[in-house]
C-alpha positions, -999 to 999 in steps of 0.1 A, spaced: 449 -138 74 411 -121 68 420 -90 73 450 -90 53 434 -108 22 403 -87 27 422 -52 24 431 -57 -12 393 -60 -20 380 -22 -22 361 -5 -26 340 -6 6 301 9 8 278 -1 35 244 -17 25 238 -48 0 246 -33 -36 272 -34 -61 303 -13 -49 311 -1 -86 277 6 -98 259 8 -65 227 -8 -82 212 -36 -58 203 -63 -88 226 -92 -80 226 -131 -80 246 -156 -57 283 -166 -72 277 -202 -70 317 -208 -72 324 -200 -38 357 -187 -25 377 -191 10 361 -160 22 323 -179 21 339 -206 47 336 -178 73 298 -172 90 279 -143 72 299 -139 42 285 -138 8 296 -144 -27 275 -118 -54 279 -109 -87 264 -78 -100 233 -84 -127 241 -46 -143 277 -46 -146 291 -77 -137 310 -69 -109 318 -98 -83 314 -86 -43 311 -99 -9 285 -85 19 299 -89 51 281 -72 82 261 -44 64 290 -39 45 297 -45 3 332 -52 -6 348 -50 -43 358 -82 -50 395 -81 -74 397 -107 -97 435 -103 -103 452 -135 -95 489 -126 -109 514 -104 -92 508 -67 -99 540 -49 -114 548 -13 -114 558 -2 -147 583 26 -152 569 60 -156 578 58 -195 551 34 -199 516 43 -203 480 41 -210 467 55 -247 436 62 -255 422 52 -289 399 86 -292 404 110 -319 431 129 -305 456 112 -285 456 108 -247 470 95 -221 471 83 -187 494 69 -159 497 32 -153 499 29 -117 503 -12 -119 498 -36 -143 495 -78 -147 486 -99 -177 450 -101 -162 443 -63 -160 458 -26 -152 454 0 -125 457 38 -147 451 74 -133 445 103 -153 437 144 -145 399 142 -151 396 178 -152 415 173 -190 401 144 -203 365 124 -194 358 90 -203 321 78 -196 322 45 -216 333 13 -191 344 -13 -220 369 0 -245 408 -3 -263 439 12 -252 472 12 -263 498 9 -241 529 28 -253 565 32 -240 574 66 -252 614 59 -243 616 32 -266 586 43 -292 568 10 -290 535 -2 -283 511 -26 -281 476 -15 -291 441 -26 -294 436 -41 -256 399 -42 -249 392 -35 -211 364 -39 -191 364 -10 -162 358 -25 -130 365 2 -104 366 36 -99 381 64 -78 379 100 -79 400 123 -56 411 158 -51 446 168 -52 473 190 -49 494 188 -81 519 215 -89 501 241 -61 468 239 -80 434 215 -67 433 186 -96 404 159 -102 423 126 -102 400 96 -114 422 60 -103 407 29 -124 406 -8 -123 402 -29 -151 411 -65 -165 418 -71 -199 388 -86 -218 385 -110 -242 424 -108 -251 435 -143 -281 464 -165 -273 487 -143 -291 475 -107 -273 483 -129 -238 515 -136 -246 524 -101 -264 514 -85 -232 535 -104 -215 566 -100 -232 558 -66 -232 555 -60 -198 590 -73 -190 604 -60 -218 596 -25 -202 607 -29 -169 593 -37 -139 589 -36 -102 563 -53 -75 535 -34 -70 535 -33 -36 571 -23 -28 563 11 -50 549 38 -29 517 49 -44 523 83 -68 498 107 -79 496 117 -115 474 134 -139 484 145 -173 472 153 -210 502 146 -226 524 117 -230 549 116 -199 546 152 -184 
């Protein structure tokens, strides 16, 4: 049961710091979890950015926050970015608490950790827009898209500060889109400048 619950908490980085901001100002999480029942284990949240983690045997380990079942969203739906001209990313899963999108960095950069998106279904044309997001992971790779080395940057987020009415919009439009559990989807790699391509 540890190891299973403990591999959907990544990032892992060895020493006693914050995996997302890798700063080493943090205070004890006085509401403690299952994972602090077991010898060693700590509970920290991160005094720069926030982030929640364990330190477990010289190790720090993300800590997600996401408590509902993550969906995989048909590739119709995505991520749009409020910024002068449009952009978009891939939503690789999504859940009423907060949204896992990908996106070819070599296109587009992002520096700022707490902004809006959109998200828009370009098959039907509709979207729901102004959801403030707090950025709480992030992952950059290299790959092979179409022949050619792209930057891919993955990110984790949870939707911040959303009213009663924004909760349940999400919602509905979430299942209105179409959906399927995260984790029978095999992960896909995307990156793209343009809506759906």
């Amino acid at each position: 049961m540890f190891v299973q619950k403990t591999l959907l908490l990544m990032p892992i980085i060895f020493g006693k710091k914050c995996p997302r901001c890798k700063t080493a100002n943090f205070s004890s999480v006085s509401r403690k979890s299952w994972l602090c029942s077991i010898p060693g284990v700590q509970h920290l949240s991160c005094s720069d950015c926030g982030q929640d983690f364990y330190f477990l045997i010289g190790c720090s380990i993300l800590c997600d926050k996401r408590t509902s079942k993550r969906l995989h969203p048909p590739n119709t739906l995505l991520v749009r970015f409020r910024e002068k001209e449009q952009k978009f990313a891939q939503i690789e899963d999504i859940s009423t608490e907060g949204i896992g999108f990908s996106y070819n960095l070599d296109q587009q950069k992002f520096v700022r950790d707490r902004f809006s998106i959109d998200l828009y279904n370009c098959k039907q044309g509709t979207s729901l827009e102004d959801l403030p997001v707090q950025v709480v992971s992030t992952k950059v790779s290299v790959e092979q898209i179409s022949g050619q080395p792209t930057t891919i940057l993955r990110n984790g987020a949870y939707f911040a500060d959303l009213s009663r009415t924004q909760k349940k919009l999400l919602k509905h439009f979430i299942e209105g889109s179409g959906r399927q559990s995260a984790q029978d989807i095999p992960q896909k790699k995307y990156g793209m400048d343009k809506a759906g391509k």
